[in-house]
C-alpha positions in Angstrom: -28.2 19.6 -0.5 -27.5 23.0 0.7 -24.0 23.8 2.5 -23.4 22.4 6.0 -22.5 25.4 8.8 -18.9 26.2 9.5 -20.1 24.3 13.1 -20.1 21.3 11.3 -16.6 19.6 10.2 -16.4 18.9 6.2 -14.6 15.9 5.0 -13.7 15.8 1.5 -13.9 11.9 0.5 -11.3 11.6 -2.1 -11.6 7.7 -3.0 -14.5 6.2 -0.3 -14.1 2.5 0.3 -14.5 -0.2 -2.7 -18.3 -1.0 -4.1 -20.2 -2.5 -0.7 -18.3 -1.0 2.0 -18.5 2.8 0.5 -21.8 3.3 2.4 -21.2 1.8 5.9 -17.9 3.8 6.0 -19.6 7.2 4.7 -23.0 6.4 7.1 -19.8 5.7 9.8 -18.6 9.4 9.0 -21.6 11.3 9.2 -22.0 9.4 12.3 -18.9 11.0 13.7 -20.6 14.8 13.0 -18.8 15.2 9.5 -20.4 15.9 6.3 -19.0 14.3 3.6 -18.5 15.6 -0.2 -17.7 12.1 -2.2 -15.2 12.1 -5.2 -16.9 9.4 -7.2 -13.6 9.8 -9.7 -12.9 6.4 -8.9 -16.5 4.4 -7.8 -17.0 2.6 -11.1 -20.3 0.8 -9.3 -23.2 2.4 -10.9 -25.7 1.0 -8.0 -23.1 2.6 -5.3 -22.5 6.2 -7.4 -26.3 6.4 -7.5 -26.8 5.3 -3.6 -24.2 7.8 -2.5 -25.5 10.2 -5.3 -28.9 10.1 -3.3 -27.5 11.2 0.0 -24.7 13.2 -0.1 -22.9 16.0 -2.0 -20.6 14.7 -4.9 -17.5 15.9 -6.7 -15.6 14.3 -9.5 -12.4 15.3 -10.1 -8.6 12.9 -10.7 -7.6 13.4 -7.1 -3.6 12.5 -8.6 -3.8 15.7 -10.3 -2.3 18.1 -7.8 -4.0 21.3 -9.5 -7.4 19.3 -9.4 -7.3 18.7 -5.7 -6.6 22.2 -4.6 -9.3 23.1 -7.3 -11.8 20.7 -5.9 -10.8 21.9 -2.4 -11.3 25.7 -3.2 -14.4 25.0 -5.0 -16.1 23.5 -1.6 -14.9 26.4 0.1 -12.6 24.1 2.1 -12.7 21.2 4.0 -11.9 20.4 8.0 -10.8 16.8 6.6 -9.0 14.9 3.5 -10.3 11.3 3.4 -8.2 8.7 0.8 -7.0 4.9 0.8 -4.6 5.7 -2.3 -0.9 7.7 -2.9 -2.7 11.1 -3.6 0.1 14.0 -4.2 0.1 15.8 -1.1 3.1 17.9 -1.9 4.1 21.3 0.7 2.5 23.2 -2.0 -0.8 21.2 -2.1 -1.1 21.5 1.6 -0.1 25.2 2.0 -2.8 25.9 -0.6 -5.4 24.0 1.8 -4.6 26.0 5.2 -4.6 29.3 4.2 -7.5 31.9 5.9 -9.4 32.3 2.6 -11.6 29.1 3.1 -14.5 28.8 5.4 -12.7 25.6 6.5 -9.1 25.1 6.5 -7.6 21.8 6.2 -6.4 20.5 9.0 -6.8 16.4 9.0 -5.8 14.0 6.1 -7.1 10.4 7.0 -6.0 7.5 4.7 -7.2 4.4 4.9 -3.6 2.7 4.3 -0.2 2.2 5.5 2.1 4.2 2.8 2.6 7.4 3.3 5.2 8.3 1.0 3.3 10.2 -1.5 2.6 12.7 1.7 5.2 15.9 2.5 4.7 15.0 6.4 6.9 17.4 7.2 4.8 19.8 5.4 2.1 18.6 7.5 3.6 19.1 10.2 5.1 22.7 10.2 1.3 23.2 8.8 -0.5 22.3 11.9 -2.2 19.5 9.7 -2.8 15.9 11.7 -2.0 13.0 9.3 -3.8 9.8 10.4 -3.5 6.4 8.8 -3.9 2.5 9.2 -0.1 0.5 9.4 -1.1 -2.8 10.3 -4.5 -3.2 8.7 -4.0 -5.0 5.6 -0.7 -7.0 6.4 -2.3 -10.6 6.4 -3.4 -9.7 2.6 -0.1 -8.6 1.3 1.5 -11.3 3.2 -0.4 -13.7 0.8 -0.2 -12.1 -1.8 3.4 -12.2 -0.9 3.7 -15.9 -0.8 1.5 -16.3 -3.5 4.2 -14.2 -5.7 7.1 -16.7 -4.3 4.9 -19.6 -5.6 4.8 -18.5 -8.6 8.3 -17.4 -9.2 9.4 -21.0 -8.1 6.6 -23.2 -9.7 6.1 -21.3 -12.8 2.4 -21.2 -12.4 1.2 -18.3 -14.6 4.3 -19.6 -17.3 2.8 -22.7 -17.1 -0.3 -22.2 -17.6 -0.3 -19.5 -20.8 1.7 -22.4 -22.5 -1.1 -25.1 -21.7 -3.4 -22.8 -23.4 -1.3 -22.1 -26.0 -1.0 -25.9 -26.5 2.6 -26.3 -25.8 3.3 -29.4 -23.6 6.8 -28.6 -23.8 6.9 -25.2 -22.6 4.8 -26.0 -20.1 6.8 -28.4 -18.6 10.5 -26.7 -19.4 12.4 -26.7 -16.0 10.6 -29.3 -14.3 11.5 -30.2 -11.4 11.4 -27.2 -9.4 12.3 -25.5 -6.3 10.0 -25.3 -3.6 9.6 -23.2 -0.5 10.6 -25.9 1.8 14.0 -26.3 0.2 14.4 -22.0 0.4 15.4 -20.1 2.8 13.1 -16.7 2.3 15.2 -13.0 3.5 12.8 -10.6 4.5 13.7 -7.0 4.7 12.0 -5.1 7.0 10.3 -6.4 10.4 7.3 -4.4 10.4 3.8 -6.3 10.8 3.7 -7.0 7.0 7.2 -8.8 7.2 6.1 -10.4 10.4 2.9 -11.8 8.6 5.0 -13.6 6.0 7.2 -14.9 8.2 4.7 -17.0 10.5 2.6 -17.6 7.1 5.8 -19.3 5.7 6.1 -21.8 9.4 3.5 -24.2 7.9 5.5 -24.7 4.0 8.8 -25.4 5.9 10.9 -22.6 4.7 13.8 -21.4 6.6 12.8 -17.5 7.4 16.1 -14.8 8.0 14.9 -11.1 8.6 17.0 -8.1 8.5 15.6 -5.3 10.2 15.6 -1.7 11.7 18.1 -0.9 14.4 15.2 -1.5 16.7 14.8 -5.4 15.5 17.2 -6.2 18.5 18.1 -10.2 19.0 15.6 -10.0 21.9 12.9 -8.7 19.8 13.9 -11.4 16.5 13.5 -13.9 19.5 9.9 -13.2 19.2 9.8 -14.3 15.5 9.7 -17.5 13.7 12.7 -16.8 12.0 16.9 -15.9 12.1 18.1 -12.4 12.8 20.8 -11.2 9.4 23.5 -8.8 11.1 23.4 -6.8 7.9 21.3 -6.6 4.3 24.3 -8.0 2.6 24.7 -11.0 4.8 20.6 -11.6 3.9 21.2 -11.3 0.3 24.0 -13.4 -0.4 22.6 -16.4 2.3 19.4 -16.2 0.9 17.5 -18.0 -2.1 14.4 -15.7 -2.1 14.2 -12.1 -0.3 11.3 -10.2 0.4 10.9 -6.3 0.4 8.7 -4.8 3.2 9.8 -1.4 4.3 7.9 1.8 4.0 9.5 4.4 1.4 11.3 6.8 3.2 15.0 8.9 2.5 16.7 6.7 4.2 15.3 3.3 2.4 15.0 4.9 -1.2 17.3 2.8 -3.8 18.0 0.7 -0.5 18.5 -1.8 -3.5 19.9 -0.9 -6.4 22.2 -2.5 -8.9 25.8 -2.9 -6.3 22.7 -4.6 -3.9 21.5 -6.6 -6.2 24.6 -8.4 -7.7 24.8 -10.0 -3.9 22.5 -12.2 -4.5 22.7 -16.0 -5.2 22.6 -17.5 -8.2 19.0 -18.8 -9.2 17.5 -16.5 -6.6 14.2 -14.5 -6.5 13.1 -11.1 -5.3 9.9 -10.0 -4.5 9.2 -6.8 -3.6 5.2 -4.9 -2.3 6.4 -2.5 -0.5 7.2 0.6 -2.8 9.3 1.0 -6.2 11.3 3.2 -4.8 12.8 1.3 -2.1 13.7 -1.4 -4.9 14.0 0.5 -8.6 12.6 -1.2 -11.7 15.0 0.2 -13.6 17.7 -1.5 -11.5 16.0 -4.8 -11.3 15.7 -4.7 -15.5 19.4 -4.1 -16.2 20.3 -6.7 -13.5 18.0 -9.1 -15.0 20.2 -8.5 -18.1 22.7 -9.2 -16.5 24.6 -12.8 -16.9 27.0 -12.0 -13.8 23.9 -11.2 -11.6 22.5 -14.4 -9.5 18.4 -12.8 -9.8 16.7 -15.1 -11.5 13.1 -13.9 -11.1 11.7 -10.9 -10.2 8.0 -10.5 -8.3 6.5 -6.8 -8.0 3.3 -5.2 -6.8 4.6 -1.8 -7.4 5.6 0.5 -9.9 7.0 3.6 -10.8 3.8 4.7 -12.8 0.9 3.0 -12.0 -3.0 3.5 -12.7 -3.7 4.2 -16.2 -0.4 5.7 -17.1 1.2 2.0 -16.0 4.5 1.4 -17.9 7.3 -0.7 -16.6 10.6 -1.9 -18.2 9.8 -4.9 -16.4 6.6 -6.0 -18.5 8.8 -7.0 -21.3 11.0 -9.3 -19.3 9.9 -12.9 -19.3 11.2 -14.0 -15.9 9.2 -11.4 -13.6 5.7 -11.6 -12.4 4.2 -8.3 -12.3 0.8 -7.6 -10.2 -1.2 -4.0 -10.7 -0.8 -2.7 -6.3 -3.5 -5.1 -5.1 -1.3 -6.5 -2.4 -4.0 -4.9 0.8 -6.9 -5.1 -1.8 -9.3 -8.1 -0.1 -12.5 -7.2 1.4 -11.6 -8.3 4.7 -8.4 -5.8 4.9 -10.1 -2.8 3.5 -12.8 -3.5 6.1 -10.2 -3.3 8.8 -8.3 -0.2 7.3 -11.6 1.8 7.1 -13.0 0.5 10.4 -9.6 1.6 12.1 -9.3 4.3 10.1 -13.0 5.7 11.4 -11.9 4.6 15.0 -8.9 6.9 14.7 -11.1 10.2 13.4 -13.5 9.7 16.3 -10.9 9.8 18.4 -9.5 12.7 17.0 -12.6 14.7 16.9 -13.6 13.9 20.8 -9.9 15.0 21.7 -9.9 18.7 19.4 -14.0 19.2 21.3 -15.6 18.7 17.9 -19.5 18.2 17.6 -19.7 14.9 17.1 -22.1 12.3 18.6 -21.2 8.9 20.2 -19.7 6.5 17.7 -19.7 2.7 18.5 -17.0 0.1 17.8 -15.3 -0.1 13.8 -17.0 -3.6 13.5 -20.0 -1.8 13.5 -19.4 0.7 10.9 -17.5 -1.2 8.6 
């Protein structure tokens, strides 16, 4: 396919869409008046590599390799747009690298089909000229099941329960019988953003008593609006509560928001689950207060890790009361759907506001 003309916007498709969706979101792009160049580092589908194969240019390259985006980047002779759905290493260096005047088309978009953006330098992006553009909202009715699903198990011992039954141990299987359940907890959330918000009216229906703790913005007015009790502070949440749930986006100011002093608050024979980012909740600090007889944590539940991918490791995976889940809390097919259908309704928006070719684009249902 021979290179499109500088009139034309270039998207560089780092990760497209899982397996059935890759096409209708990359037919939804050229739609919009981009040509796309597809990574297929990550498509492990051999019917969708040789479909997009067929129709558009491809790359592959480890877009989590810093040195092997800018190299892919330079190698295209730039690109107008970044496309991704996972925590690619956009770094102030990464992004200087991609707006400089020696490529045909400078980088000035990076759309990711996701919430987190803590693996961006926005402020980078920002002194940069370059528009960042992603999906908050999309996938929280998936990682608010997932969620629950997590508190389930941490209370009912499923996956415990069921490797001894396979193993043929009776005993084991039933060790600590009876239970808690969710309608004798009361469930801290921290964080009231749509995820938190999810789990909250998801949790109405198995009886649990719901306490939040949120931003300075999550007034008594606005907890009104929830299902649930407003904490005054983090540490009244995590002493009064039996289970508490993470959900706040990495950022300076929520980075080791709890760490081992945090963590010691807690009640005896509680539970913490956390899919919102390691960062915000260390592993580290969860594994020594595991460890810890003075410390009430009981059970840990996590969706994300420090190093994750195929260089996974976690001091948490040789501790028997945590249940550990590889960062598939957004990963159904209905909320990647949404996050690429919004995510294609916010480029065609940006495109008809900067006067870019680019011809009429129906609605997101339609595309993805």
């Amino acid at each position: 396919m021979s290179r499109p003309t500088p009139t034309h916007p270039r998207i560089l498709v780092i990760d497209p869409a899982p397996s059935g969706l890759a096409m209708a979101e990359l037919e939804g792009l050229t739609q919009l008046g981009l040509v796309p160049t597809v990574n297929l580092h990550r498509v492990a589908d051999r019917t969708a590599r040789s479909e997009i194969e067929h129709r558009w240019d491809c790359i592959d390259f480890d877009a989590f390799m810093s040195d092997e985006i800018v190299a892919a980047f330079d190698r295209g002779g730039g690109y107008d747009a970044l496309k991704c759905r996972a925590g690619i290493p956009l770094s102030r260096n990464v992004s200087e690298q991609m707006t400089t005047g020696r490529h045909e088309q400078p980088l000035r978009l990076v759309a990711k089909a996701a919430s987190g953006l803590d693996s961006f330098d926005l402020d980078a992006a920002h002194d940069l000229g370059v528009t960042v553009l992603s999906t908050p909202g999309a996938n929280a009715g998936a990682v608010a099941e997932l969620t629950i699903g997590l508190m389930l198990d941490a209370l009912r011992g499923i996956i415990k329960r069921d490797t001894a039954l396979r193993a043929g141990d009776w005993d084991t299987a039933i060790d600590g019988i009876p239970v808690r359940s969710l309608s004798d907890s009361r469930v801290g959330l921290v964080g009231n953003g749509a995820i938190a918000q999810a789990v909250a009216e998801r949790l109405q229906p198995f009886g649990a008593e719901v306490w939040v703790h949120g931003s300075p913005r999550f007034t008594a007015e606005a907890a009104a609006q929830w299902p649930a009790f407003r904490a005054e502070s983090l540490r009244a949440l995590l002493t009064s509560c039996d289970i508490i749930s993470v959900h706040v986006p990495a950022t300076p100011a929520t980075t080791g928001l709890i760490g081992a002093r945090e963590l010691r608050w807690m009640k005896p024979g509680s539970v913490l689950v956390n899919t919102s980012r390691e960062l915000v909740v260390p592993e580290d600090a969860l594994n020594a207060a595991l460890r810890d007889p003075d410390c009430g944590l009981s059970h840990v539940a996590v969706d994300v890790f420090a190093a994750e991918g195929e260089s996974f490791s976690s001091p948490l995976a040789s501790q028997p009361h945590t249940t550990l889940s590889p960062h598939v809390g957004g990963m159904t097919s209905g909320a990647m759907k949404a996050s690429s259908g919004r995510l294609l309704t916010e480029l065609a928006r940006f495109y008809a506001n900067a006067a870019m070719p680019a011809p009429a684009f129906g609605t997101s249902e339609g595309t993805a």
